[in-house]
C-alpha positions in Angstrom: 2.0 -6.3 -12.1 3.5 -5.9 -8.5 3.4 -9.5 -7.3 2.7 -8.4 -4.1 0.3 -9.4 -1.3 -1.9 -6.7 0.8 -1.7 -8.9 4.3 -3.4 -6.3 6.5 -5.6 -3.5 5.9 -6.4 -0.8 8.7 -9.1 1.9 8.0 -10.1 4.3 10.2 -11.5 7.9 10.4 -10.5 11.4 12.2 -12.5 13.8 11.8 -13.8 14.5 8.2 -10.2 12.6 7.2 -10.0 8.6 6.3 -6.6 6.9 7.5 -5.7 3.7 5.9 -3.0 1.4 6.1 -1.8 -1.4 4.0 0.7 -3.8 5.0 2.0 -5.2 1.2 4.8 -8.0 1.2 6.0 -9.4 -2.0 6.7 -13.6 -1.2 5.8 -13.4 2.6 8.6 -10.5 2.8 8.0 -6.5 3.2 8.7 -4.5 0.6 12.3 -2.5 0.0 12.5 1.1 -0.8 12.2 0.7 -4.3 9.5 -1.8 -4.4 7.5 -0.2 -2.4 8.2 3.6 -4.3 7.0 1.8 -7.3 3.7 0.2 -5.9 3.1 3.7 -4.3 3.9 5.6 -7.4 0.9 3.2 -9.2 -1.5 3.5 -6.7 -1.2 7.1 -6.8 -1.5 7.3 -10.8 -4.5 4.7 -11.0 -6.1 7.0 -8.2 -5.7 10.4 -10.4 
């Protein structure tokens, strides 16, 4: 949908919270604002 590529994932844990990081580029390149509002914006609605 995106066309975008998750290079790196991070995931870690602090205390009873999970931290995770994504690094997403779209053709080798990271993503602009608006590209990456949008991939956001679907994560969070596939996640509710």
């Amino acid at each position: 949908r995106h066309d975008c590529n998750i290079e790196v994932v991070l995931v870690d844990t602090e205390a009873h919270r999970a931290l995770d990081v994504f690094h997403v580029t779209s053709d080798g390149v990271k993503l602009g604002p608006g590209a990456l509002r949008e991939v956001r914006d679907a994560l969070l609605s596939a996640c509710a």
